[in-house]
N, C-alpha and C positions, 0 to 999 in steps of 0.2 A: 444578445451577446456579440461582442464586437468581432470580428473576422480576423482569422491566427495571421495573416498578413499584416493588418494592424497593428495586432498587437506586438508579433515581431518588430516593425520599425519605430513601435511606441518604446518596448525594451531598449534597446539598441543605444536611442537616446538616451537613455535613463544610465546605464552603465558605459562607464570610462573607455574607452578602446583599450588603455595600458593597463587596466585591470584584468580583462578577459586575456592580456597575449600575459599577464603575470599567470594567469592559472595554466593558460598552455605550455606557460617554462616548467612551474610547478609538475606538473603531469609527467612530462618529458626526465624531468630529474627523478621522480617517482619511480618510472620504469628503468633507467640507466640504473639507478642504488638496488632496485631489486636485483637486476639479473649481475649485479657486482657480487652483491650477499650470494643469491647460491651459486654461483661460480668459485666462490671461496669456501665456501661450507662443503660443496663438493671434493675441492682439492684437498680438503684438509680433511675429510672423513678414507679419502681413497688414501691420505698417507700414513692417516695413524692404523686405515685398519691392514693395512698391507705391513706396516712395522711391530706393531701390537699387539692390537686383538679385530675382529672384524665384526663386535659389537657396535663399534660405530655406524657402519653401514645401517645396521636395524635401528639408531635413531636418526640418520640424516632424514628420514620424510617429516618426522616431527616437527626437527628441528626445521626446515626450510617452511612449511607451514607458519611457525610461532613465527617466524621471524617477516613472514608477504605480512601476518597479522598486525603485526606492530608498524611498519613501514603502512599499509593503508588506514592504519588510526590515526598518525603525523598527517599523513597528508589530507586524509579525509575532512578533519578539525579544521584544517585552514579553508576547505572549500562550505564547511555550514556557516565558518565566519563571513562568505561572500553571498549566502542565503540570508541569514539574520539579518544582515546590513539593507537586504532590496525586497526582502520579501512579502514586505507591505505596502510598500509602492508600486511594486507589480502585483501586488493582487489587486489593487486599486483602480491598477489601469483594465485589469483582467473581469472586474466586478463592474467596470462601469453600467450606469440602466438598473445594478438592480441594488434593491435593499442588502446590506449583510455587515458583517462584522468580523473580524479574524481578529486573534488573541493565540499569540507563538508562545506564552508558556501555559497556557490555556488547554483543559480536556475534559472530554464525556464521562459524565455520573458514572461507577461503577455500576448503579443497578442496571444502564444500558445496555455494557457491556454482558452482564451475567443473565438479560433477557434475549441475549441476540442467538445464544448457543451457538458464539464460535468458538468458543474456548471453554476452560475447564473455570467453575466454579470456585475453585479450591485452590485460593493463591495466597503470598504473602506480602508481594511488592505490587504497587500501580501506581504505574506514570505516565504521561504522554504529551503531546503536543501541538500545536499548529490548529489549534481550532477554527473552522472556519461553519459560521452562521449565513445563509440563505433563505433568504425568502425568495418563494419557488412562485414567480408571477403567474396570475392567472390569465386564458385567452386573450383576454383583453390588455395586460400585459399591469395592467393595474396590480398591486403584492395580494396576496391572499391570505397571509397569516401564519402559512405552514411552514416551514421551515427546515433544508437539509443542513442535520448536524453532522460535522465530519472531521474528523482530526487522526494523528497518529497515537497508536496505543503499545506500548514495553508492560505485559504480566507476567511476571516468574512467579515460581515456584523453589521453596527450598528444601530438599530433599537429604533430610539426615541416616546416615545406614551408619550400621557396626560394623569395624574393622575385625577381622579374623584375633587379632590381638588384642582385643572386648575394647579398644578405642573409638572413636566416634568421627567421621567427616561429613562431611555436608556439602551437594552442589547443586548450583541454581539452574532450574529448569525453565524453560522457555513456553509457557502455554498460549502466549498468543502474542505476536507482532506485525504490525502492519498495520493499515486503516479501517479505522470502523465509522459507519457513515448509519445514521439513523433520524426518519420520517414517520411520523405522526400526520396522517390523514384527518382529513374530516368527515370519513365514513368507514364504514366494517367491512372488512371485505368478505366474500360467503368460505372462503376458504383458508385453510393454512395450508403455505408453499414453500417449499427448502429448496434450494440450487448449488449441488458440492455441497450440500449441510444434512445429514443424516438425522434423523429427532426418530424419537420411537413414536408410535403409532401415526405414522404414515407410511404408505406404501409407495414404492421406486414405481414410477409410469416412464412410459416408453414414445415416445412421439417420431412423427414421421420425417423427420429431417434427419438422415443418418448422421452428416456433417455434425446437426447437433446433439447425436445422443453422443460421439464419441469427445465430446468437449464436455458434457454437462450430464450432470446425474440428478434427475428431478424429482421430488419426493413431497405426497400430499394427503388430508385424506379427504378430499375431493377431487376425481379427475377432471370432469364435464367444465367446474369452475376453472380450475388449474389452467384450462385450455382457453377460457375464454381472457387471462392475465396473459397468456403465451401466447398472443400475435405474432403472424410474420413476420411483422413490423419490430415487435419486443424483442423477438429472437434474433433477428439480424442485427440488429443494435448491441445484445449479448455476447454474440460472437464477435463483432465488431474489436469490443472493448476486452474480448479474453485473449485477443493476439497482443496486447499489450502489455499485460499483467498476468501475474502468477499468483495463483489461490485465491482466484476470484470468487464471490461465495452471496448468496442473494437468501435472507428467511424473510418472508410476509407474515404476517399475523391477522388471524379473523377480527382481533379488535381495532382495526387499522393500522399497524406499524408494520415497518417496514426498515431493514440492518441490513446491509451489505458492506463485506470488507472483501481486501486481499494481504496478499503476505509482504507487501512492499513499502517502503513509507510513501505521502502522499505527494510530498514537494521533493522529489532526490533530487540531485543535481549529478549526475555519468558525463564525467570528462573522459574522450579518450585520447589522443594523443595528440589530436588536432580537435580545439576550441570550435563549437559552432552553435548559433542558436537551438537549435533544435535537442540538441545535449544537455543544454545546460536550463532550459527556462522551455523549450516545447512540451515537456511532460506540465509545466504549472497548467497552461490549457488544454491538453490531451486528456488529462485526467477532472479535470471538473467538464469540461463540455460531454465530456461521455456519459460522466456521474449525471449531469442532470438531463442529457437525452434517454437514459433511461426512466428517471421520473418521472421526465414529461409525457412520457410516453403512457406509464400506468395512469399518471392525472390527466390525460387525454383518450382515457378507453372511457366510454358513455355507458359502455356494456356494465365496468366496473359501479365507476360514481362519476357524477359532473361535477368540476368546482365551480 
């Protein structure tokens, strides 16, 4: 994998200078229109409820909510249009050396998802995104066949209840969002291992890295094996990668597979007020070199299996 100094000055090239200072206007006017909006929505709740009624006041938190909401929808839209436009080309430069394939309206089989147990079974809507295929080189650096699949995943749920007045509404629930990444081994492993993933008949083990019980809840029904997947090595790389990401989550399977996701999408783009590489395109490599230092890591235990 090529080195994130590279790749930053490969990017760099690749997008316009007057592109990137257009999204730092965008941003900049982003923030200005917000804090316009609740400055007015304030003055105007403090003047109708002081002339009126002072039922205003009990919706202005709403109202200033719905309103950040739709102000970061506008502008959010114009920043996936600066994703979709590069986001192949940077993965291109990002995948150099190795075999793979990405497909942006592209995602993972449902039955992945509903073998992974990070989510609820019982859904009505599935869609997702940004699939990206890997083959996962072997030591020699030669492809091996196996392949990390990995994309962003939106499952709702819709949830009909009776109104008090026998009427009927309905609203969509959110069971799972974020990335789900899934590996097919070419061997068994002796155990099932959950990480933040609760499954019944395993029990919560306790490991001697305090740092990492207060990050990670690990759950198996093998410990002896559990421990021999849970290197030093495995672990630091775990914690590594959990200061980045929110609802990180790791299930292994005794038939060789292996699902981890988090609650985030995989390619976001967070402009904050001032444009910079690392905002806007560091997460593209931050989050696959992590994803696959972890893999490499379980297909690099001898203890497990050798590819």
């Amino acid at each position: 994998m090529i080195s994130r100094e590279e790749f930053k000055e490969r990017c760099k090239k690749l997008i316009p200078q007057e592109e990137l200072e257009k999204i730092e206007k965008d941003k900049k006017m982003q923030n200005n229109i917000t804090k316009i909006v609740i400055t007015v929505e304030v003055v105007f709740s403090l003047i109708v409820a002081f002339s009126t009624s002072f039922f205003a006041l009990s919706i202005l938190p709403v109202s200033i909510i719905f309103s950040i909401l739709i102000i970061n929808v506008v502008f959010t839209s114009k920043r996936d249009n600066l994703k979709e436009k590069y986001a192949s080309d940077i993965i291109k430069i990002l995948m150099e050396g190795f075999e793979y394939s990405f497909q942006g309206e592209e995602f993972l089989d449902k039955e992945i998802y509903c073998e992974s147990g990070f989510g609820s079974k019982h859904f009505d809507d599935y869609r997702g995104e940004d699939l990206l295929i890997v083959d996962i080189p072997k030591n020699d650096g030669s492809p091996s066949g196996v392949k990390l699949n990995i994309c962003d995943l939106c499952v709702t749920e819709e949830d009909e209840k009776r109104n008090s007045d026998g009427s009927t509404s309905s609203t969509t629930d959110t069971v799972y969002k974020g990335v789900l990444g899934y590996v097919k081994f070419p061997f068994k492993f002796k155990c099932n291992l959950n990480i933040n993933n609760h499954d019944w008949g395993m029990e919560k083990i306790v490991l001697e890295d305090i740092n990492f019980n207060k990050k990670f809840k690990v759950y198996t029904d093998n410990q002896l094996e559990a421990l021999v997947i849970l290197t030093p090595t495995m672990m630091n790389k775990l914690m590594a990668f959990s200061q980045r990401v929110n609802g990180f989550k790791i299930s292994i399977k005794k038939e060789g597979k292996m699902y981890l996701g988090m609650s985030r999408n995989l390619f976001e783009l967070v402009v904050s007020s001032k444009v910079s590489f690392d905002a806007l395109f560091g997460r593209f490599y931050d989050d696959i070199s992590n994803i696959l230092a972890i893999v490499n890591e379980i297909k690099d235990n001898d203890k497990v299996f050798k590819m």
